[in-house]
C-alpha positions as CSV (number, residue, x, y, z in Angstrom):
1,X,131.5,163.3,79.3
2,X,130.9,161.2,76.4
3,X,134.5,160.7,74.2
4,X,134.7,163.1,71.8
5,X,131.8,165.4,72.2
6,X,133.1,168.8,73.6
7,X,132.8,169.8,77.0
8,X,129.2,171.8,77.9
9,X,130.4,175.5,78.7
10,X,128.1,176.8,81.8
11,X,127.6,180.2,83.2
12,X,126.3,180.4,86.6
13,X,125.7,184.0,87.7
14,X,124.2,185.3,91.5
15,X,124.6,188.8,92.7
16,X,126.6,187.3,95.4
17,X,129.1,184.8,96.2
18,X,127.1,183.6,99.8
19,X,124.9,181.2,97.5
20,X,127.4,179.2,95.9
21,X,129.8,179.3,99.0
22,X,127.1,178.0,101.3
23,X,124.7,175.9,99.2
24,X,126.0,175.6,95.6
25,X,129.2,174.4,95.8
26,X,128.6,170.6,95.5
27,X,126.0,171.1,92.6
28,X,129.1,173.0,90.8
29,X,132.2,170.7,91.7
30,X,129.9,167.8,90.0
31,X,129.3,169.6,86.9
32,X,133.0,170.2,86.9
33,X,133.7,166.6,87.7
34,X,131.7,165.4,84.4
35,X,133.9,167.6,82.1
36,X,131.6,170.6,82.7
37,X,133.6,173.8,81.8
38,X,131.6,176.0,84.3
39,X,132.5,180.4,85.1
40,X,131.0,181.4,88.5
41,X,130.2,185.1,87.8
42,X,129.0,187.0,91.6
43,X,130.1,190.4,93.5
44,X,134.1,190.1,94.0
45,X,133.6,192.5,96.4
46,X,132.0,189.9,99.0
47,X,135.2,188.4,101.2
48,X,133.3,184.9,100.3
49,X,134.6,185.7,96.6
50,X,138.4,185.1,97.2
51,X,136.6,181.6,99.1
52,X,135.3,180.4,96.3
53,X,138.6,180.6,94.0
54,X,140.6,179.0,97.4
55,X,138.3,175.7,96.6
56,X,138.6,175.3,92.9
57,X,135.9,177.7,91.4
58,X,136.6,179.7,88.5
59,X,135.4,182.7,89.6
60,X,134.4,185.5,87.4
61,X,134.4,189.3,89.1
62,X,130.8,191.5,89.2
63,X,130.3,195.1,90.4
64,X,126.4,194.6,92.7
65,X,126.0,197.5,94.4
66,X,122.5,198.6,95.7
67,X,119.8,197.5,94.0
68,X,118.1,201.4,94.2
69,X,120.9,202.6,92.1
70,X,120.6,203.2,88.4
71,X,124.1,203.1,88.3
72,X,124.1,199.2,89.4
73,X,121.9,198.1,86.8
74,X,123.9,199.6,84.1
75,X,127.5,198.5,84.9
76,X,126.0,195.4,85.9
77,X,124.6,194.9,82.2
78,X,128.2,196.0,80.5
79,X,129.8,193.6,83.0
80,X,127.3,190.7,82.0
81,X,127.8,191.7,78.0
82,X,131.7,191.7,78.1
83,X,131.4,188.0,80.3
84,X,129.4,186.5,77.7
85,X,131.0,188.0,74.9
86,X,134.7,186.5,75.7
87,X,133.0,182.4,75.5
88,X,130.3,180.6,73.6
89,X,128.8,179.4,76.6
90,X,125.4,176.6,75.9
91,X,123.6,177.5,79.1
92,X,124.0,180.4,81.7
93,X,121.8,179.7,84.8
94,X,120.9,182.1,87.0
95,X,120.1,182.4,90.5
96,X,118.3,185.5,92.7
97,X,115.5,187.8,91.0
98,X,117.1,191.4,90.5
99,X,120.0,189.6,89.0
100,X,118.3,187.5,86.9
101,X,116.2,190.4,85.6
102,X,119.7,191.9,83.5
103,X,121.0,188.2,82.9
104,X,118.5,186.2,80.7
105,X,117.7,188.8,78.4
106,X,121.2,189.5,77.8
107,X,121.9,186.2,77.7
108,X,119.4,185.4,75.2
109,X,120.9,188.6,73.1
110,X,124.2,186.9,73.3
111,X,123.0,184.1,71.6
112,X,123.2,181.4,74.7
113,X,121.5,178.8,73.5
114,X,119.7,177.5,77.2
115,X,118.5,180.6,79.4
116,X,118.1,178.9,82.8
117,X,116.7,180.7,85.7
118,X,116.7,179.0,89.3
119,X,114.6,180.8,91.3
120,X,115.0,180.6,95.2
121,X,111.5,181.5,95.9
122,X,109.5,183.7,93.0
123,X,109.7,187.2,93.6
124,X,106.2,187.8,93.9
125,X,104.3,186.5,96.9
126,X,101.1,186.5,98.6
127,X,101.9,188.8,102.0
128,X,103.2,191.4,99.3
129,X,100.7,194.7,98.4
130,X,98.4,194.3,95.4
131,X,100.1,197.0,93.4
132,X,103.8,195.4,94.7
133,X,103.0,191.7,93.3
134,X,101.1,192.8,90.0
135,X,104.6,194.4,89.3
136,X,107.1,191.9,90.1
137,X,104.4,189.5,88.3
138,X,105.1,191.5,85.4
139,X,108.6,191.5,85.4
140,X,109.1,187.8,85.7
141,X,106.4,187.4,83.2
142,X,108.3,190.1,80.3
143,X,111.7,187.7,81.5
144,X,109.7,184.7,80.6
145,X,110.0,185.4,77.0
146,X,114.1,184.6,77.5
147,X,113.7,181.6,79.7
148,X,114.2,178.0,78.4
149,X,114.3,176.4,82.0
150,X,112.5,177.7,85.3
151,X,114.1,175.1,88.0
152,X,111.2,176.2,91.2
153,X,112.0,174.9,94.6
154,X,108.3,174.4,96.5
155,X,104.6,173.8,95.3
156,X,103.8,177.1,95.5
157,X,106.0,178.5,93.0
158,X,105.5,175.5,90.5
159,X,101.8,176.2,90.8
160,X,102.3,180.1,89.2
161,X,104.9,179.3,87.3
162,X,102.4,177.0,85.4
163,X,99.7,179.6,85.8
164,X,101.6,182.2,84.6
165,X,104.1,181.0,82.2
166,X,107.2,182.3,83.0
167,X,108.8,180.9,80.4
168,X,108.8,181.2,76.7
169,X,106.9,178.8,74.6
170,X,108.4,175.4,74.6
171,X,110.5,176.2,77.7
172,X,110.7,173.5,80.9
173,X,109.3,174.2,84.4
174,X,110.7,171.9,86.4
175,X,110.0,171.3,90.6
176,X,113.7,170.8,92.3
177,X,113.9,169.3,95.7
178,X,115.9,172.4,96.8
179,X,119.8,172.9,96.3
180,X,120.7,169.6,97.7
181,X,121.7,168.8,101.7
182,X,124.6,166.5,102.5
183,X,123.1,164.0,104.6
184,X,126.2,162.9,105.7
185,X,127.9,165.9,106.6
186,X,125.2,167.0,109.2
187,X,124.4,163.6,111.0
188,X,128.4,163.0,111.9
189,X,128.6,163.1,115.1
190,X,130.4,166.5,116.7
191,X,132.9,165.4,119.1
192,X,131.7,166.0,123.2
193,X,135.1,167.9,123.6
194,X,134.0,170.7,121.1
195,X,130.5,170.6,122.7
196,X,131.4,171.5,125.5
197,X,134.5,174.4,123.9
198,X,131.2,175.8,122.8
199,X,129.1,175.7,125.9
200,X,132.0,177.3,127.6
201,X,132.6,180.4,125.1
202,X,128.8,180.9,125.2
203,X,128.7,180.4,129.0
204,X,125.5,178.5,128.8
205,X,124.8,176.3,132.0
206,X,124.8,172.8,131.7
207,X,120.9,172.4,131.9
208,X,120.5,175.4,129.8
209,X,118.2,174.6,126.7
210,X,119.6,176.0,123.2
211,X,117.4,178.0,120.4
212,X,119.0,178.1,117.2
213,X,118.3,180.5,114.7
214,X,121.1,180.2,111.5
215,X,120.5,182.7,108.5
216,X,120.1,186.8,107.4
217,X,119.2,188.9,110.4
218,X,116.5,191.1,108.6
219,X,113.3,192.1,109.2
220,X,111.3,189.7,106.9
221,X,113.4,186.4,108.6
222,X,111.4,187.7,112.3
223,X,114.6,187.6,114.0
224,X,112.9,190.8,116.5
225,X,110.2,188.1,117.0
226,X,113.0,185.6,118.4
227,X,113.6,188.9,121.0
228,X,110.2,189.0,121.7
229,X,109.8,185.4,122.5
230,X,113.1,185.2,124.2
231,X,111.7,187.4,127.1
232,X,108.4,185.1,126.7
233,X,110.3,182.3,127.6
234,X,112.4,183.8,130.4
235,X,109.2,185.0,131.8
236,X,107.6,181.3,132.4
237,X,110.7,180.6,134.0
238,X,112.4,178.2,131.4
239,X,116.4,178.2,131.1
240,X,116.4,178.9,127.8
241,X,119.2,181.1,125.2
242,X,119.0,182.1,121.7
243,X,122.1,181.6,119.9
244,X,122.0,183.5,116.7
245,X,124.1,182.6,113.5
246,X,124.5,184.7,110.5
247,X,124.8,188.6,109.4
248,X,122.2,191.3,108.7
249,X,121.4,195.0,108.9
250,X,119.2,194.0,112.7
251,X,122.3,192.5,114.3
252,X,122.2,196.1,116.3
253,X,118.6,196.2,116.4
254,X,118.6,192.8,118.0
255,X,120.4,193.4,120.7
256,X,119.1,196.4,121.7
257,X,115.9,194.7,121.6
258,X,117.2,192.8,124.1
259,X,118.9,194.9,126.0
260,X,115.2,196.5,126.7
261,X,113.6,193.0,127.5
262,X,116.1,192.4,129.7
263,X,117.2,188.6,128.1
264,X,120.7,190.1,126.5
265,X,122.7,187.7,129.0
266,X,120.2,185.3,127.2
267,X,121.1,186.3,123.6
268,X,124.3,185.3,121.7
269,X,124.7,187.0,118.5
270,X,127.5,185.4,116.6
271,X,128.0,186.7,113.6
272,X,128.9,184.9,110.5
273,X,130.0,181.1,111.7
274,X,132.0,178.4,109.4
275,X,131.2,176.0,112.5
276,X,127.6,175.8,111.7
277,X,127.6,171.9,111.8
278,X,128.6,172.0,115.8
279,X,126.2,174.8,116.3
280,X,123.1,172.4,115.0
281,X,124.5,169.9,117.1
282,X,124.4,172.4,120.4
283,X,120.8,173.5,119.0
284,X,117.7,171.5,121.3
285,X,115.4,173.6,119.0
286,X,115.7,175.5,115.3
287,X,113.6,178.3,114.5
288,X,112.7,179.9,111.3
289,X,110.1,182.5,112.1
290,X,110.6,183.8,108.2
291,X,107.6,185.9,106.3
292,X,109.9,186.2,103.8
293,X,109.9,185.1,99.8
294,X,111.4,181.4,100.6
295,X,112.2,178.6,97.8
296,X,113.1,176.0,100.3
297,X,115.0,176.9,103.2
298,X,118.1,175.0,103.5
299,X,118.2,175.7,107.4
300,X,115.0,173.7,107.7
301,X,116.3,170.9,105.6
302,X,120.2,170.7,107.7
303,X,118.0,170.6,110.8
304,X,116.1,167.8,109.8
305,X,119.4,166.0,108.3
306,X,121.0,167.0,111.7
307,X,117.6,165.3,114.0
308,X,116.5,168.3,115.6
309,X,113.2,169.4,115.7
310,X,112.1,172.8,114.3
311,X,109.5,175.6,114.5
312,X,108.7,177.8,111.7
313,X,106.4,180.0,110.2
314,X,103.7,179.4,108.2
315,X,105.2,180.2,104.9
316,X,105.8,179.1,101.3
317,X,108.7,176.6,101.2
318,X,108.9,176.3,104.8
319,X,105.4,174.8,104.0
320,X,107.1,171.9,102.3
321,X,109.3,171.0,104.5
322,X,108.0,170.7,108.2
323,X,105.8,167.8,108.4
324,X,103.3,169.8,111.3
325,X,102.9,167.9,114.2
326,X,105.5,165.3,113.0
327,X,109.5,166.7,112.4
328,X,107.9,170.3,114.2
329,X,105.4,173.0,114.2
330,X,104.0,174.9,111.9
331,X,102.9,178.0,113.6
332,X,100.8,181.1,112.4
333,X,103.1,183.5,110.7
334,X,103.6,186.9,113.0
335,X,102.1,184.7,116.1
336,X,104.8,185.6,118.9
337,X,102.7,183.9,120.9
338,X,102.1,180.5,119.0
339,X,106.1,180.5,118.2
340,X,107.1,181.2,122.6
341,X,104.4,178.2,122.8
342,X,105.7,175.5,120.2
343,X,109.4,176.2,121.3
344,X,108.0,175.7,124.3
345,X,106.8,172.3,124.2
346,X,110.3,171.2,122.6
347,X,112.2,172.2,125.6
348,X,109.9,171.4,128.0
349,X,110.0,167.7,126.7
350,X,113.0,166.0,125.3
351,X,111.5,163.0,124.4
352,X,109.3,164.9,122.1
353,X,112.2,166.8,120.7
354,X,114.2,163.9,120.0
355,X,110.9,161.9,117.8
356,X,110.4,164.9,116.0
357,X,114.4,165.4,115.4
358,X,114.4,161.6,114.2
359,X,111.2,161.9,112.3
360,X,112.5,164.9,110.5
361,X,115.9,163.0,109.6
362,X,113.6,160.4,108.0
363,X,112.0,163.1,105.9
364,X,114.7,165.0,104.5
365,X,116.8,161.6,104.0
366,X,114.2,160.4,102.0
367,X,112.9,164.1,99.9
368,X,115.7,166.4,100.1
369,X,119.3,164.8,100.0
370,X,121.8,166.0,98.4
371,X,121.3,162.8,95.4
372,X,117.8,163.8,95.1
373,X,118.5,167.7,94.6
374,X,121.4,168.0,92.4
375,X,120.1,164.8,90.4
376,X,117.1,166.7,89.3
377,X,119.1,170.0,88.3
378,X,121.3,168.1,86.2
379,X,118.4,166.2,84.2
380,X,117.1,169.6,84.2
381,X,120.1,170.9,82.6
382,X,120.2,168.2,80.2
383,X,116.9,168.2,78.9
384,X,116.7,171.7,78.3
385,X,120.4,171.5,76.4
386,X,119.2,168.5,74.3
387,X,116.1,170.0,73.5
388,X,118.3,172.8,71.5
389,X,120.5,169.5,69.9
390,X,123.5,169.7,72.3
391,X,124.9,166.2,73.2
392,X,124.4,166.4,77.4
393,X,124.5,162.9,77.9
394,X,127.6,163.2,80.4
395,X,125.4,165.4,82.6
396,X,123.3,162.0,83.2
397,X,123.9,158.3,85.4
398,X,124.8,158.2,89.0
399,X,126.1,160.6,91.8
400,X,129.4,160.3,93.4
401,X,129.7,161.9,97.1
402,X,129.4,165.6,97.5
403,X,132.6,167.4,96.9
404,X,133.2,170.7,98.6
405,X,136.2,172.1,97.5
406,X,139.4,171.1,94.4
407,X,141.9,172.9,95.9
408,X,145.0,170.6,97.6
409,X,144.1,171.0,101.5
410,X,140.8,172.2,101.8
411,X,138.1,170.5,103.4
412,X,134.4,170.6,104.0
413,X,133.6,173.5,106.1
């Protein structure tokens, strides 16, 4: 920070702690690196809570229960009125919809001079029914009137948010190149020895050709697609397994699904995963076969960083990322068929795996690194804090490496 002007005072708020644990923890130890006095505010009931205070975060307790309850909204709201009553912060960003609904108008009550809202895809979407979008429209247009910065992660977001202005006269809309990968972290080689550890506890044969799907097991991300096109695949004969990363409420659905197709020998459900790195690095093939309201999907991008080739949906987001035909597929969203096909192609031919893997390094080395993201939040930040007269000069110049964790002993994940 500049000598002798006072340190900026940041809220950041999400409903839960996964965000800033998976993808947000670089952006915040380099605000905190530049003098930055920044609260994390999320659900201390998430075991990722007591995470992010064992790496250095000041981490502030929420209640988020479910979303359907009344009684959520309104202890949510005292919660958010006693945090920002006990510091003057200058800006409180906030990431998630539902959350951000409560936060920016009480933030704006509280006197907070910069409302910032980064939204990791817009609520309302084009898949959604009439009556369903017109609402959500509405609500992010009414929250609008307390927003001084929109930070929107693909083209199709910045396009409505400019149509629609969602945010209050005089506010910034600014296009972010996603939360920010660490190039370096997914091209370092994982060591053959661990490899192999991994074949071995998945008992995949040594010709055996690895899917990779990493995120939320829900209905919207297609995961019962993957299923379907599992038992596609072992029906043309190809040695092929689906190794699943992440949690969800179809974890049981999933394998059930399987169980019926006859491919659960063929499907590894692994549940939540800190070795996500050597995962990608097992992977022949990522898939993202998501419908659902996407910024920019972070998987898409650590595959690319990583080399591998990927196949995803037709979607918002995902749109922006795979370069069709070039770092993967694009196929039609729902189209079991066109998804068993593209995945298809990628095992069936390594050498076309391996130009698209290098070809999608290229891409997201060049549009969606981890300089490139969290430079353009920052000069987001600072624009919109200088625009109200506060001094955020120390939130511009150069990057230094990503930093994952300031506690004594803990290392990147």
């Amino acid at each position: 920070m500049v000598s002798g002007a006072p340190p900026i005072r940041m809220l950041q708020v999400a409903n839960q702690p996964g965000p800033f644990y998976c993808f947000l923890r670089p952006l915040v130890f380099e605000l905190m690196r530049r003098g930055v006095d920044v609260d994390v505010a999320c659900n201390s009931g998430d075991e990722r809570f007591e995470k992010l205070r064992s790496v250095g975060m000041n981490v502030l307790p929420l209640t988020v229960g479910p979303w359907t309850s009344a009684g959520t909204w309104l202890r949510l709201r005292r919660e958010l009125r006693d945090l920002m009553a006990r510091k003057a912060y200058d800006i409180c960003v906030v990431h998630t919809p539902a959350i951000s609904w409560i936060t920016r108008r009480l933030a704006a009550r509280a006197g907070i001079p910069v409302v910032a809202y980064t939204a990791h895809g817009l609520p309302f979407f084009e898949r959604q029914g009439a009556c369903t979008y017109r609402a959500l429209l509405a609500v992010e247009k009414f929250c609008g009137r307390y927003t001084d910065l929109l930070m929107v992660m693909n083209s199709v977001d910045l396009a409505a948010a400019r149509e629609h202005r969602l945010v209050k006269p005089g506010g910034l809309v600014r296009h972010i190149p996603g939360v920010g990968v660490d190039i370096g972290r997914w091209q370092r080689p994982t060591p053959p020895e661990k490899l192999d550890a991994l074949r071995r506890e998945l008992s995949l044969g040594p010709q055996t050709r690895v899917v990779a799907y990493i995120g939320r097991l829900m209905e919207t991300k297609g995961v019962l697609d993957l299923v379907e096109a599992l038992s596609r695949w072992r029906g043309s004969g190809r040695d092929v397994a689906l190794v699943v990363a992440g949690t969800g409420p179809l974890d049981r659905a999933m394998a059930e699904a399987a169980a019926r197709a006859g491919v659960a020998d063929r499907l590894h459900l692994l549940g939540w995963r800190d070795d996500v790195t050597a995962l990608m690095a097992l992977a022949d093939v990522v898939v993202l076969p998501s419908t659902y309201r996407e910024g920019l999907p972070a998987v898409l991008m650590e595959a690319g960083a990583a080399g591998k080739p990927v196949v995803a949906y037709q979607n918002r987001g995902s749109d922006d990322i795979v370069v069709d035909g070039e770092t993967g597929y694009r196929v039609p969203a729902r189209d079991v068929v066109a998804l068993t096909d593209a995945v298809g192609r990628l095992v069936d031919d390594p050498a076309l795996a391996r130009r698209m893997g290098d070809a999608g390094r290229r891409h997201v080395n060049f549009t969606f690194g981890y300089h490139q993201a969290v430079r353009a939040q920052l000069d987001a930040y600072a624009d919109a804090l200088e625009a109200k007269g506060i001094d955020a000069s120390g939130l511009r110049g150069d990057l230094g490496d990503p930093v994952f964790s300031l506690a004594e002993g803990q290392g990147e994940p």
